[in-house]
C-alpha positions as a Python dict, from the first residue, in 0.01 Angstrom:
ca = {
    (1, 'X'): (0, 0, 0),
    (2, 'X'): (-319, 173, 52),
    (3, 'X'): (-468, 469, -145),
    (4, 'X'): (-751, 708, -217),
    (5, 'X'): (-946, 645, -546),
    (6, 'X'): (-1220, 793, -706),
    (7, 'X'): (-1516, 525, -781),
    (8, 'X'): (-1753, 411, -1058),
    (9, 'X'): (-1978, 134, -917),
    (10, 'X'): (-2116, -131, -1215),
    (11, 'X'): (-2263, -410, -1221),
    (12, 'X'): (-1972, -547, -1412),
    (13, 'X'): (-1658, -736, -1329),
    (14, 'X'): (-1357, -576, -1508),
    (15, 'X'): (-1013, -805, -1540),
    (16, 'X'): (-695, -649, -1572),
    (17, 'X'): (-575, -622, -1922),
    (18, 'X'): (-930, -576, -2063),
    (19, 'X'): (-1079, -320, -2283),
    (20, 'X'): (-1394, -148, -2173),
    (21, 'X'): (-1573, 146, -2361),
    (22, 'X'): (-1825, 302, -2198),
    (23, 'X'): (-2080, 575, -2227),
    (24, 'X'): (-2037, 834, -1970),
    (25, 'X'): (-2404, 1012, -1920),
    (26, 'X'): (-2440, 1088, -1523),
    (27, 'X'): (-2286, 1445, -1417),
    (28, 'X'): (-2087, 1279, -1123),
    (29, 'X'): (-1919, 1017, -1357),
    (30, 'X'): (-1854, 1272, -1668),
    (31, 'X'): (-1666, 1515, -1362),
    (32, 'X'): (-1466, 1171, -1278),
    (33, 'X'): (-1379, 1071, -1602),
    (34, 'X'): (-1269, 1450, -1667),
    (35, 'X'): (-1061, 1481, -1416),
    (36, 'X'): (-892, 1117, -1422),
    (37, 'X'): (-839, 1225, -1812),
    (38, 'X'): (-654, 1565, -1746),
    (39, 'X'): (-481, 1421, -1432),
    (40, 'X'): (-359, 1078, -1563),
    (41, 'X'): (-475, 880, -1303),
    (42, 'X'): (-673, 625, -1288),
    (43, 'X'): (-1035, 551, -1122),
    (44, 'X'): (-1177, 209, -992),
    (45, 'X'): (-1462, 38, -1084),
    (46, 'X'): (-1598, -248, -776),
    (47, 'X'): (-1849, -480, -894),
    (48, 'X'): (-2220, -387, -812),
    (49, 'X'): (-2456, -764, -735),
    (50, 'X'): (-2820, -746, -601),
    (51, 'X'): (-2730, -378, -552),
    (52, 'X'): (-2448, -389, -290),
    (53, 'X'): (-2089, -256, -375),
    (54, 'X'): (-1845, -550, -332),
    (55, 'X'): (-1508, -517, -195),
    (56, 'X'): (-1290, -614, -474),
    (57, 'X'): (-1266, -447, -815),
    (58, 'X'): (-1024, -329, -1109),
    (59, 'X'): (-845, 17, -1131),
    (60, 'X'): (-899, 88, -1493),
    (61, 'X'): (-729, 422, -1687),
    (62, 'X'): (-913, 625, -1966),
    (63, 'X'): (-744, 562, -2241),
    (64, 'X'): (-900, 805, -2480),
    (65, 'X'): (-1215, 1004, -2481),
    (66, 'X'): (-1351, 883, -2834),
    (67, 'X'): (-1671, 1183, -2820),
    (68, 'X'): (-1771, 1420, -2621),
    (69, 'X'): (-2182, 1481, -2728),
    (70, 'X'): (-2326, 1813, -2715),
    (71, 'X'): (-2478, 1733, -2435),
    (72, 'X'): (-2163, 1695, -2234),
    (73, 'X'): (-2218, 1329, -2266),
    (74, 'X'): (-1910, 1112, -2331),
    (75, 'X'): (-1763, 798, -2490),
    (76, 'X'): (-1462, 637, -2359),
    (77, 'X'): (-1188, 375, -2379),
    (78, 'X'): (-1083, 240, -2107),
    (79, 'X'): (-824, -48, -2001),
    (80, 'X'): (-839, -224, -1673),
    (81, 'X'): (-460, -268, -1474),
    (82, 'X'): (-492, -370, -1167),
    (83, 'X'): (-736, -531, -894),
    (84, 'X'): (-792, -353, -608),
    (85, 'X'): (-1002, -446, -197),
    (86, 'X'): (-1207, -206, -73),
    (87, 'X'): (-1112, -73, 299),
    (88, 'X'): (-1311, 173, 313),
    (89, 'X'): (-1606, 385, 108),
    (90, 'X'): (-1552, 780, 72),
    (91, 'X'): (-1931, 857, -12),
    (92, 'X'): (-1888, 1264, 16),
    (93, 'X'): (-1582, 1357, -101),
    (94, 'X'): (-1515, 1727, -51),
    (95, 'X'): (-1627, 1955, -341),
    (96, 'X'): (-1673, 1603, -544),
    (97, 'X'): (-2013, 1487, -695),
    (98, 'X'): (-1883, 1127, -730),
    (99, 'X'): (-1762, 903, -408),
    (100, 'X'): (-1434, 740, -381),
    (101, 'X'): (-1263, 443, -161),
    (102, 'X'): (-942, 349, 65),
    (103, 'X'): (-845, 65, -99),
    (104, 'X'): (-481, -166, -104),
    (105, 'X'): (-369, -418, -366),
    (106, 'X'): (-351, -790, -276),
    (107, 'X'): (-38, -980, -406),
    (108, 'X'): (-118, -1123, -730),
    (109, 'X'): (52, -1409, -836),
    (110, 'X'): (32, -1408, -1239),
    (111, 'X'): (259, -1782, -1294),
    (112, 'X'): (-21, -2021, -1358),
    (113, 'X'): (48, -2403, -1507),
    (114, 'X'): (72, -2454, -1878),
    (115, 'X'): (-58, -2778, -1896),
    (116, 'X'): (-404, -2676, -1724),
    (117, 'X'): (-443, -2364, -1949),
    (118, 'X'): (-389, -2549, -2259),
    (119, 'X'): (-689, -2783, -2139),
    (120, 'X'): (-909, -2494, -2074),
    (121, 'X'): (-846, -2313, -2386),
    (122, 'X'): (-886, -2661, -2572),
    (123, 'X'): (-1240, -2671, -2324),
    (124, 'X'): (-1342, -2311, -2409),
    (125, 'X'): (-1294, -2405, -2804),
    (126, 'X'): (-1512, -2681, -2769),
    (127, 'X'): (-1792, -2501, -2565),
    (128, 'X'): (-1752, -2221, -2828),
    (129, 'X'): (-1850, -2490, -3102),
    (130, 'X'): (-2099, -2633, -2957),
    (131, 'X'): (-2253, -2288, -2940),
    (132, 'X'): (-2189, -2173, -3277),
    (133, 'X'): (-1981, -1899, -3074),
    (134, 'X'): (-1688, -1762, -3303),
    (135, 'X'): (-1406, -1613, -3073),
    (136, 'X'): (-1078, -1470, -3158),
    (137, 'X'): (-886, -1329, -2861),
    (138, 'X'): (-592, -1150, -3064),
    (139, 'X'): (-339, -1332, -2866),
    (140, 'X'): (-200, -1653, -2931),
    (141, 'X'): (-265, -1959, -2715),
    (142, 'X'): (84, -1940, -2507),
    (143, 'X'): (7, -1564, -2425),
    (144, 'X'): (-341, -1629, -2263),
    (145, 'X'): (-428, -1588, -1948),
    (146, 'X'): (-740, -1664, -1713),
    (147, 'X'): (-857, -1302, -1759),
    (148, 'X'): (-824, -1293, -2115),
    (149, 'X'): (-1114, -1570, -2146),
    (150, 'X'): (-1269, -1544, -1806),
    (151, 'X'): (-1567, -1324, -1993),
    (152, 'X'): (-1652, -1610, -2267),
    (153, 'X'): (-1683, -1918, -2072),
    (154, 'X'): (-2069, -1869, -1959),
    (155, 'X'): (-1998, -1770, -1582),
    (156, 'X'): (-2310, -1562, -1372),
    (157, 'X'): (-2140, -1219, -1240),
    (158, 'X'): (-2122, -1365, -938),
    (159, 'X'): (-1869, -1657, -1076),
    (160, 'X'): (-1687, -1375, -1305),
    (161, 'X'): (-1642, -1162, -944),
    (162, 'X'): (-1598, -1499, -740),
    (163, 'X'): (-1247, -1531, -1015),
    (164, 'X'): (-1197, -1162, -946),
    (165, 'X'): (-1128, -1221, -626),
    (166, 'X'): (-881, -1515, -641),
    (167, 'X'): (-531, -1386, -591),
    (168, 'X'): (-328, -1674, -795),
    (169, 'X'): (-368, -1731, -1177),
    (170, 'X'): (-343, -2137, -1080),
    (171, 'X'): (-690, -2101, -832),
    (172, 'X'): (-778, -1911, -1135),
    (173, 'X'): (-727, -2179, -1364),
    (174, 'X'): (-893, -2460, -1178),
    (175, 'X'): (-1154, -2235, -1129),
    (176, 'X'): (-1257, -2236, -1506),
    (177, 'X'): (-1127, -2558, -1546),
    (178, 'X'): (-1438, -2711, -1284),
    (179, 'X'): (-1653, -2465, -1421),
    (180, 'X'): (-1651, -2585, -1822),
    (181, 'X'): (-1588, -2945, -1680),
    (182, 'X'): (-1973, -2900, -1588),
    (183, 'X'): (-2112, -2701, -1818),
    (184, 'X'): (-2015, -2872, -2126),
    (185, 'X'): (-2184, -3167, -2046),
    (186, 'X'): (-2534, -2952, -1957),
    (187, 'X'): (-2485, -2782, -2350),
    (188, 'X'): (-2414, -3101, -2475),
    (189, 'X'): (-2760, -3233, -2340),
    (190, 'X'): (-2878, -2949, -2414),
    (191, 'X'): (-2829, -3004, -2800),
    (192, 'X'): (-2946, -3337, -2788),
    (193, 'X'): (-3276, -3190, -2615),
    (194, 'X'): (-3275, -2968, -2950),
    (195, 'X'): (-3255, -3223, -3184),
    (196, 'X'): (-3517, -3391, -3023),
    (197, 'X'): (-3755, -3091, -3033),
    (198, 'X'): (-3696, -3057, -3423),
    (199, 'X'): (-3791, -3403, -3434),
    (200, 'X'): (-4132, -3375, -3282),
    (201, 'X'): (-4423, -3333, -3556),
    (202, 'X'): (-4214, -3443, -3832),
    (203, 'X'): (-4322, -3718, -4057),
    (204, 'X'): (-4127, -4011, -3930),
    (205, 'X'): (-3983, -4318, -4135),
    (206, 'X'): (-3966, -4622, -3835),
    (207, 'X'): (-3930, -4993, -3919),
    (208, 'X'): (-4162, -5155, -3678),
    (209, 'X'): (-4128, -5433, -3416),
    (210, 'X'): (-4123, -5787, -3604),
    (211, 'X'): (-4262, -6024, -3369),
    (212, 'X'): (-4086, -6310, -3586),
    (213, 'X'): (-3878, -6506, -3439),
}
């Protein structure tokens, strides 16, 4: 299935199932979001890096229109569904001031393995600690999935759009598995290399050597 979409380029990655507000300032974006609000439908947003549009990105639906400032300025709710491939960029669209895209859906498969996401919740809690990170996701454990946590791991945005792009929640869940299975061990150094630094100038209580045998 392909389709026409209006776009809204950031240099974000946005999951399905998440919650995005945003502040709507630019005159081409406040006509999109208008018109996506009156119509119902919904507009996509592809992932900006080093400047370049990517291909893949999320449809997302306004939700609700929070303000609109006197300015004609606007904040928004808004709730990603659905991730979406670029085919093609629409840059003038015809009486438009925003662009828009060709884009189809790739298959999604959502059945991931248990066993794996239980270890990378259990991996997430643990980097989370280590941080002094507190976290609640306002699901429980069973009802996670790799999008729900895919923000609070630590990736770059070009590791959150690398998982954007992987079509199968178990590539998914390796993903983040190999992912905290290195970077806990860096934090953990990383706090020793803190203790360490606390340590330095501070009046220190040694025994010494005894040469006694």
């Amino acid at each position: 299935m392909t389709n026409f979409v209006p776009i809204f380029p950031l240099g974000i990655v946005v999951y399905p199932g998440e919650e995005l507000n945003l502040h709507i300032f630019e005159p081409r974006y406040k006509q999109l979001i208008s018109e996506c609000h009156v119509s119902g439908k919904d507009f996509g947003i592809p992932t900006v890096i080093e400047e370049s549009v990517q291909d893949y990105g999320s449809l997302v639906q306004v939700v609700e229109i929070t303000k609109v400032h006197d300015n004609g300025e606007m904040d928004i709710k808004t709730k990603g569904s659905r991730v979406f491939r670029i085919l093609e960029i629409i840059r003038n669209v015809p009486d438009k001031l925003y662009s828009g895209a060709i884009v189809n859906y790739p298959d999604n498969y959502e059945q991931g393995n248990p066993d794996i996401m239980r270890k990378v919740i259990n991996s997430i809690r643990e980097l989370h600690k280590m941080l002094h990170v507190s976290k609640d996701f306002r699901k429980s454990d069973t009802e996670l999935r790799s999008y729900d946590v895919a923000h609070h791991v630590g990736f770059s945005l070009k590791e959150e759009y690398e998982l954007l792009g992987l079509m199968d929640e178990r590539q998914r869940l390796e993903y983040l598995k190999r992912h905290l299975t290195k970077v806990i061990p860096l934090v953990a150094e990383m706090e020793q290399l803190k203790e360490k630094v606390k340590l330095n100038g501070h009046f220190k209580n040694l025994s010494s050597f005894n040469f006694e045998s």
